[in-house]
N, C-alpha and C positions, 0 to 999 in steps of 0.2 A: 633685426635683419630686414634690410629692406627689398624690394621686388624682386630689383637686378640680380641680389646673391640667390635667391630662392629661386630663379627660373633657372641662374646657374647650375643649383644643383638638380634640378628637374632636368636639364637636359645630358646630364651627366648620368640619369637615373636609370632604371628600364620604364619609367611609367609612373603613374597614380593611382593607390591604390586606397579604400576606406571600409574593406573588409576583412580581416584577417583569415577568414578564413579561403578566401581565393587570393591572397598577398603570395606574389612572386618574389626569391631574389633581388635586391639592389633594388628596390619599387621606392616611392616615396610615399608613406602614409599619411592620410590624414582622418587628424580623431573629430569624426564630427559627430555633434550633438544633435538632439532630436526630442519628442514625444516624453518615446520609450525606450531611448539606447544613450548611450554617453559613452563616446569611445574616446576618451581619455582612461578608460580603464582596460581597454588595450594596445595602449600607445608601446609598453615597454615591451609587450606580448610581442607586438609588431616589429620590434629591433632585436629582440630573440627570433623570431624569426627567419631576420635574415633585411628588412627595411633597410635604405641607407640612411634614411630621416625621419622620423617622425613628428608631422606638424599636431602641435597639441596645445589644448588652450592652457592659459595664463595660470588656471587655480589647480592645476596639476602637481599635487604634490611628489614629487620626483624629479631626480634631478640625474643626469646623461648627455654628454656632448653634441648627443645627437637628437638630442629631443628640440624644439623649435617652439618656443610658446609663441601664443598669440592672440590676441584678444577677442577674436570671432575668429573659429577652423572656416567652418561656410566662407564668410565675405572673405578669406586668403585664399580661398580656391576658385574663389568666382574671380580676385583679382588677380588670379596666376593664369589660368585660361585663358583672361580678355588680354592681357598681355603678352600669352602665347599667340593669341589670335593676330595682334597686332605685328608678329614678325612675320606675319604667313603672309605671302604670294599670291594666291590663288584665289578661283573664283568660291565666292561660299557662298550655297544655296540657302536661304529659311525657310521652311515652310512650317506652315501651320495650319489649323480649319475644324472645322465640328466634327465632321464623318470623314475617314478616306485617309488620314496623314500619313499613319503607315505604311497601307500599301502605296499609296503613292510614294513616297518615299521610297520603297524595294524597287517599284516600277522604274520608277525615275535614275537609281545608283544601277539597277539591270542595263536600262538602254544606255546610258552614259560611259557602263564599265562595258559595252562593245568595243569604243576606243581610247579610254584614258583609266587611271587609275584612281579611283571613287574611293573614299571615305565617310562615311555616313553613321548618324546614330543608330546605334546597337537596339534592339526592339524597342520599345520605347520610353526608352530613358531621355523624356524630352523636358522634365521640372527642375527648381531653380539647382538641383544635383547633378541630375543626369546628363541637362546642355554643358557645364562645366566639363564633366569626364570624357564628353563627346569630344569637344572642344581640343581636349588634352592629348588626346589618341588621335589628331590628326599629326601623321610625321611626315619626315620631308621629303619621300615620294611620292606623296601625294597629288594628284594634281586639278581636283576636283573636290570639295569638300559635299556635304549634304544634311544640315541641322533640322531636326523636328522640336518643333518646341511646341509645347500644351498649357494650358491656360484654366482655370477654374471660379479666377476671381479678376474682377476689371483690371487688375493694372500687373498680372503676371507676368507678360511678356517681356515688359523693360528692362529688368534685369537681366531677364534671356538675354533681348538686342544688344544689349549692352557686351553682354559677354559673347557671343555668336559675331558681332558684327557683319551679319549679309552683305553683300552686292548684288544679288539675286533673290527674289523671293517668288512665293507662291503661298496664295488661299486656298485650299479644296473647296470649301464653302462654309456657309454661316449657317446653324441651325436653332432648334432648339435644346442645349445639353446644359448642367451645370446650372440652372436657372436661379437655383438658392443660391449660387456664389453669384452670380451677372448679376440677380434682380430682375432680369427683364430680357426680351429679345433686342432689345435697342443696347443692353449693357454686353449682350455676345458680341453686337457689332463695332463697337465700342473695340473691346478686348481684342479681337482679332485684327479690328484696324489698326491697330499699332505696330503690324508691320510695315501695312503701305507708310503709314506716318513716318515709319526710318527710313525707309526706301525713297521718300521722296527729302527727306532731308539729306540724307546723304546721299543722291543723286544714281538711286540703285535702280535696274530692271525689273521689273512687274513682271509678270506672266498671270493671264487670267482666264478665266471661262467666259466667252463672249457669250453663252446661253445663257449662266445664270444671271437676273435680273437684280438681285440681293446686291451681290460683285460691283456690276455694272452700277449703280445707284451709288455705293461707299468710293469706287473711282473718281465718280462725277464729283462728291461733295470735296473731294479733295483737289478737282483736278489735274487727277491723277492718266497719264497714257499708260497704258499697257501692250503685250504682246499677247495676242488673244490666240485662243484657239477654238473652235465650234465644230459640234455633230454634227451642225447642216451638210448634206451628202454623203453622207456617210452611213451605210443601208446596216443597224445594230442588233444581232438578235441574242439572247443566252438560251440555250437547249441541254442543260442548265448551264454549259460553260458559253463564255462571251466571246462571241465573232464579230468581228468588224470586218464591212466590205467597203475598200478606199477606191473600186472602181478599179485599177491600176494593181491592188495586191488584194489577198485578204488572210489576215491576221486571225489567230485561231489560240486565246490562250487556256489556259487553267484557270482564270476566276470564274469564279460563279458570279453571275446578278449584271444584267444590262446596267443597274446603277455604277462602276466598273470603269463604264465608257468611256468616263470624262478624266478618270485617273490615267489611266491608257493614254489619253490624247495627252495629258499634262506632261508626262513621260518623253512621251514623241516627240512636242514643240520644245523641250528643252533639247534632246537629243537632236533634234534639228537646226537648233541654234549656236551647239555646240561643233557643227558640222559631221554629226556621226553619219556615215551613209544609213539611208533608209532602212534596207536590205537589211543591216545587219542591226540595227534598232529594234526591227518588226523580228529577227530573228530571236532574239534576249529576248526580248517581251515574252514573244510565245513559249521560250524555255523556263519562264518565270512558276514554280512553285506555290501557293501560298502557303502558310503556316502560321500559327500560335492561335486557332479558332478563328482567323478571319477571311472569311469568302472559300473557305475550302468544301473541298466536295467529298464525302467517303462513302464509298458502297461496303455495305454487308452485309452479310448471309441473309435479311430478310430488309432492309430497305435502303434506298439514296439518302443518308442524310446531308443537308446545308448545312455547314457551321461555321457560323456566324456569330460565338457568344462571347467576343472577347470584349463588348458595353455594347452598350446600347442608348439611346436617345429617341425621341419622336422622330424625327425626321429618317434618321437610318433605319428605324421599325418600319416606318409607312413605305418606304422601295423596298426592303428588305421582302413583306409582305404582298407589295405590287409585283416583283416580283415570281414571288412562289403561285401568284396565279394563274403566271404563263404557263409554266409547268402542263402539261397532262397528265392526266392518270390520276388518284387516288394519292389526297397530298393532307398533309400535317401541321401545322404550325404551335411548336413548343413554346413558350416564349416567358421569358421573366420581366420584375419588376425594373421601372426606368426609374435609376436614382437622381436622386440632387436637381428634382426638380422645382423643390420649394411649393409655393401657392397655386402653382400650377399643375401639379401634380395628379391631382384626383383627373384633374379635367382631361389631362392628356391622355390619361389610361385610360380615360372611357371612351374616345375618340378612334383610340387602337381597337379595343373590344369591339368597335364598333363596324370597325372594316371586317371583322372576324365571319367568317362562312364554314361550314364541315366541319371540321375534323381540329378542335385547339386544346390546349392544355395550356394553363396557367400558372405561375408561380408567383408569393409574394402577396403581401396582404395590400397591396394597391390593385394588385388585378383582382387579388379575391373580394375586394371590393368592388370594381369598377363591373365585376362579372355578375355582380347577384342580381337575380332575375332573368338569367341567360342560360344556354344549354351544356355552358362549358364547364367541362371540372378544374377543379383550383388544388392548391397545394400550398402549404407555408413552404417547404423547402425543395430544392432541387432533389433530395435524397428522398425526399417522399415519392415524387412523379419519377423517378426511377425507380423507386421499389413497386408500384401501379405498375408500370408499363412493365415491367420483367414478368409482374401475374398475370399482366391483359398484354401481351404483344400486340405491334404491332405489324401489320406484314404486307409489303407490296409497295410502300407509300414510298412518297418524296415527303422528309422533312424538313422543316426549319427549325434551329436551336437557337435563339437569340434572349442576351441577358444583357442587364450590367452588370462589371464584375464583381461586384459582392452576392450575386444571388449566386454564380458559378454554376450556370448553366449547363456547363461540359461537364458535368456529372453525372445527365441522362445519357451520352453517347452509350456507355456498353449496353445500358439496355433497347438498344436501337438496334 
């Protein structure tokens, strides 16, 4: 079967689906393989169900009119998207960056969906699966699309591009995340350049933070122009949640962390590009939510917690922690181990420790290392610093929750 008859039936379909157990009606499955799953062994599950098609690889023993083999399910879904992608209209955003992609991301589909109708990746399904699905769930009232794509080893993105195809994009910024996959800080910027790289080959818009210096430097080596935006005048404070005064209005939302700022602005300059009135830009914004542990704020019965645990990295640690020492009053900083950072690892965690003052608790045998000799208590697991703190409350504080997600740091909220 070649592309043409397969988008055929894709758009005859209700959709794509590669889980059976959320498999809609009339959906088109595909059984793709992995690790620890092989769903070729619920290809026929999936047309009992109720599937119009299921796409299934080649060594599939079974045989149904409606089954579809194929010699890679993955590369048929990545070439079904880029080729849906290619009949689309519309403007498509990519972004990508070390800290910030998703909310910016929500920030960015919030102020946009003031006046058109936004389609964007679903939390963060932004790997070489999830930009695919994304891709697929763009339908045709849409008129605005918005892809996040994530990255953990130097050359992840291509495929994304490949299948995403932006005309728009956006970095949040470059840091230090993923260091075992990169190798190096020069292999993050590497990785994440390969946006600009498409965007100037295919003759796309930039948008970029004229603060960051990192940004501004991988521009230059490209000779790359952007549409920049900057704090300069812009009077910022978080008490814990983030206000921005433009002189003219001021903007009052629900994140927590001046770090915030620059997603906010990134928001805005597209919303403003797109011609959305201001007004009603700064208005989304501010009715903007957070959710799934990131930058959210919850009071209860005995303290403010920040949460913040949905990963972590040096660089989102170090504002994350700058920070909570605006805060007044009697503050906290919970914090887990920062994975995948390779050789560099030891060194970063002691760096963190090292900013540490008051009131910290630890998790992970990188901080329990990076801690000895210091006043702080440690923990191998999340489960433990939550069973501590239920016998020791704590009471009055501001805290911060901050993890990568394998240590699953939202484990200490109930005992907060």
């Amino acid at each position: 079967m070649n592309i043409n008859e397969l988008y055929d039936i894709f758009l005859h379909s209700a959709g794509v689906c590669t889980d059976t157990r959320t498999l809609k009606k009339n959906q088109l499955f595909f059984a793709l393989k992995g690790e620890n799953f092989d769903g070729n062994r619920f290809a026929l599950q999936a047309l009992e169900k109720g599937a119009s098609y299921a796409v299934a690889g080649e060594d599939l023993q079974a045989e149904d009119a409606r089954l579809i083999k194929v010699p890679d399910t993955l590369e048929t879904l990545k070439a079904l998207a880029a080729y849906h992608r290619s009949r689309l209209r519309i403007p498509v955003i990519g972004l990508t960056g070390t800290n910030g992609k998703t909310t910016t991301k929500e920030l960015i589909r919030t102020a946009l969906g003031a006046a058109y109708r936004v389609t964007a990746t679903e939390g963060n399904l932004n790997n070489e699966i999830g930009v695919p699905l994304s891709v697929l769930k763009i339908g045709p009232r849409a008129q605005i699309a918005i892809i996040e794509m994530g990255a953990s080893h130097p050359d992840d993105l291509k495929p994304l591009l490949a299948v995403a195809q932006p005309n728009l994009g956006l970095i949040t910024n470059v840091g230090k995340a993923h260091l075992l996959g990169f190798g190096s800080f020069e292999g993050v910027k590497h990785a994440k350049g390969l946006l600009y790289d498409w965007l100037k080959e295919h003759d796309g818009v930039v948008f970029a933070n004229g603060d960051d210096k990192v940004l501004e430097g991988m521009l230059a080596e490209r000779g790359l122009e952007a549409i920049q935006y900057s704090l300069e005048g812009i009077k910022v404070k978080a008490t814990p949640f983030l206000e921005m005064d433009f002189g003219d209005a001021v903007l009052e939302t629900r994140l927590v962390g001046a770090y915030n700022a620059a997603n906010v602005l990134a928001a805005l300059k597209l919303a403003w590009y797109f011609d959305v009135p201001t007004a009603d830009a700064l208005a989304a914004i501010a009715s903007y939510v957070p959710s799934n542990n990131r930058s959210q704020l919850l009071k209860t019965e005995k303290n403010t917690v920040i949460i913040d645990a949905y990963n972590a990295n040096p660089s989102s640690m170090a504002v994350a922690l700058d920070n909570l020492a605006l805060v007044e009053g009697p503050k906290a900083a919970l914090l887990g181990d920062m994975r995948e950072l390779g050789a560099d690892s030891a060194a970063e965690h002691k760096k963190i420790v090292e900013r540490l003052s008051g009131t910290a608790f630890l998790v992970g045998e990188e901080f329990t290392r990076a801690a000895e000799g210091t006043p702080f208590k440690t923990f191998a697991k999340s489960e433990d610093l939550a069973k501590y703190l239920t016998e020791n409350p704590l009471q009055g504080y501001t805290v911060l929750v901050k993890g990568s997600r394998g240590i699953q740091m939202e484990k200490v909220i109930g005992a907060l």
